[in-house]
Residue, then its C-alpha position, 0 to 999 in steps of 0.5 A: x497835197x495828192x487828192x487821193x491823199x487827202x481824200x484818205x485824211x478826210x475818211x478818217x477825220x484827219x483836217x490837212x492843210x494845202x501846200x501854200x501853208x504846209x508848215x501852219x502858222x506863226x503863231x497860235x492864239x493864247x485862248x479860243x477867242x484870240x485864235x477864232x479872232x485870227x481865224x476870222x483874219x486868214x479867212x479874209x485873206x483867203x488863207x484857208x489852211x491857216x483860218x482851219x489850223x487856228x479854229x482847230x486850235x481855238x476848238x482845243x481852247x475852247x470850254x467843254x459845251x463851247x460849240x462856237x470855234x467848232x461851228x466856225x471850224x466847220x465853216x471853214x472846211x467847207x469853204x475848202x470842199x471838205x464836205x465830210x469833215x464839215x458835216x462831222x464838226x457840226x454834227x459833234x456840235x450837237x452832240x455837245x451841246x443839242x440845244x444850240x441852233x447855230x449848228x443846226x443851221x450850218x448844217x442845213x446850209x452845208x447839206x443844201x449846198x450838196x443837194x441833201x435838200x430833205x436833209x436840211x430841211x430836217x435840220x432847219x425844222x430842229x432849229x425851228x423848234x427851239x426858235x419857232x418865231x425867228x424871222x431868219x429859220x422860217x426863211x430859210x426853211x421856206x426856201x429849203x421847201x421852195x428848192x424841193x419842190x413844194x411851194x404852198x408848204x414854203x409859203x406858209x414859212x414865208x408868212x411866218x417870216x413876215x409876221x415875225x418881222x414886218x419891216x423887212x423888205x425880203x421877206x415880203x419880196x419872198x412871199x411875192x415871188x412864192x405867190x407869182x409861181x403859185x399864180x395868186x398874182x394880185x396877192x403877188x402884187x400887194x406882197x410886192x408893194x410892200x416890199x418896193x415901200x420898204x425899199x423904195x431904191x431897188x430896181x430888181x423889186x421893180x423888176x419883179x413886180x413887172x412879172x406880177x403886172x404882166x401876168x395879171x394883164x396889166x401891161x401899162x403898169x408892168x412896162x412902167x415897173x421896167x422903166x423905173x427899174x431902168x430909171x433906177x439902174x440906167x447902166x444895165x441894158x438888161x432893161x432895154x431889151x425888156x423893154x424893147x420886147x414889151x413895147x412890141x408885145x403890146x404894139x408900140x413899135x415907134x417906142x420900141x424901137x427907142x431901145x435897140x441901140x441899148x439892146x444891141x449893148x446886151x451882154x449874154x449875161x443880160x440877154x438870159x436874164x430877158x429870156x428868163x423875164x419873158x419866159x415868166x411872162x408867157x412869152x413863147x420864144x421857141 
């Protein structure tokens, strides 16, 4: 279908369909549960145009107040960049029903992705109102916070999101890395340790406590951080070339030069990610 005739469709609402599928499905569901169950099958098949026919059909089907097959309506035609008719599902959802939270979550998610960061943050503080305790709402609105620029207001959010639910190791990650930007890094540190108790396995957590240790001028921890994220992941050469420069920075350059094999192995992917690290760190590498 011609752009410009599909930008003309989404101004007046209209939910096209692509070429590939012109003709719709074979066969609709015969109630909104069935029609969402096969909506949720073209998605995962990557048939986006059947996956926005069957929610349209399961929203028809659906009962007056039923928002549900309207928000994965909208899910879906913001996976094929129909920002407007997206933001119109969503907000006839809250029309219909103004107490729901879902709606207002997709919402923000769509609004964010499209850089209207103020905007999601309104919706996320509505979905806060009626849910002030969930884990999941203060963590997003503190990573709404954190992308708009204000980190002390995400960290209180973050703290919400712990106390809500202690036992996830994201969420004390979160905090953490709040708290490295806000130069609080013993405070960063204990927020860390928490989350590499939770899960022991993951070797960016690792990772991220070497920034911690760096800048609270604790090298011997920070490179021991490193190594057992590359104890962890001995494939990724990304810690090598950390490594490597730590060692130097701090003169151990017999040790260093242990490394420069796996280093020479960097892709560019890996050689921007030490770049990012060592940047954090307060390395000058103009």
């Amino acid at each position: 279908m011609d752009a410009n005739v599909n930008a003309i469709a989404d101004l007046f609402g209209a939910i096209t369909l692509d070429n590939s599928h012109a003709e719709g499905p074979s066969k609709f569901g015969n109630n909104a549960a069935e029609s969402e169950q096969l909506g949720r099958m073209s998605l995962e098949a990557g048939k986006y145009a059947e996956a926005i026919a069957h929610f349209q059909k399961a929203v028809e089907q659906s009962e007056p107040g039923d928002v549900k097959s309207r928000i994965d309506l909208a899910g879906a035609l913001e996976a094929t960049d129909q920002f407007s008719s997206a933001y119109r599902q969503y907000i006839r959802a809250l029309a219909l029903k103004s107490d729901a939270v879902e709606p207002h979550i997709g919402l923000a998610d769509l609004l964010q992705r499209h850089g209207r960061t103020t905007e999601a943050i309104g919706a996320l503080q509505k979905a806060l109102e009626a849910e002030p305790n969930n884990p999941f709402f203060n963590l997003k609105i503190s990573e709404a916070l954190r992308t708009a620029g204000f980190p002390v207001k995400a960290m209180e959010f973050a703290v919400n999101a712990v106390v809500a639910k202690p036992d996830d190791s994201y969420l004390h990650y979160w905090v953490g890395d709040i708290l490295i930007q806000l130069k609080q890094y013993p405070e960063a540190l204990q927020s860390l340790r928490a989350s590499v108790e939770l899960s022991p396995g993951d070797d960016f957590l690792y990772l991220r406590c070497s920034v911690a240790f760096w800048l609270s001028d604790m090298k011997v921890e920070a490179i021991k951080a490193v190594r057992l994220a590359s104890d962890l992941e001995p494939e990724k050469n990304v810690y090598h070339g950390l490594l490597e420069e730590l060692l130097r920075a701090t003169g151990q350059d017999a040790e260093a030069e242990l490394e420069v094999e796996r280093t020479r192995q960097m892709d560019r992917f890996d050689e921007d990610q030490v770049e990012r690290v060592l940047r954090e760190m307060g390395f000058d590498l103009a």
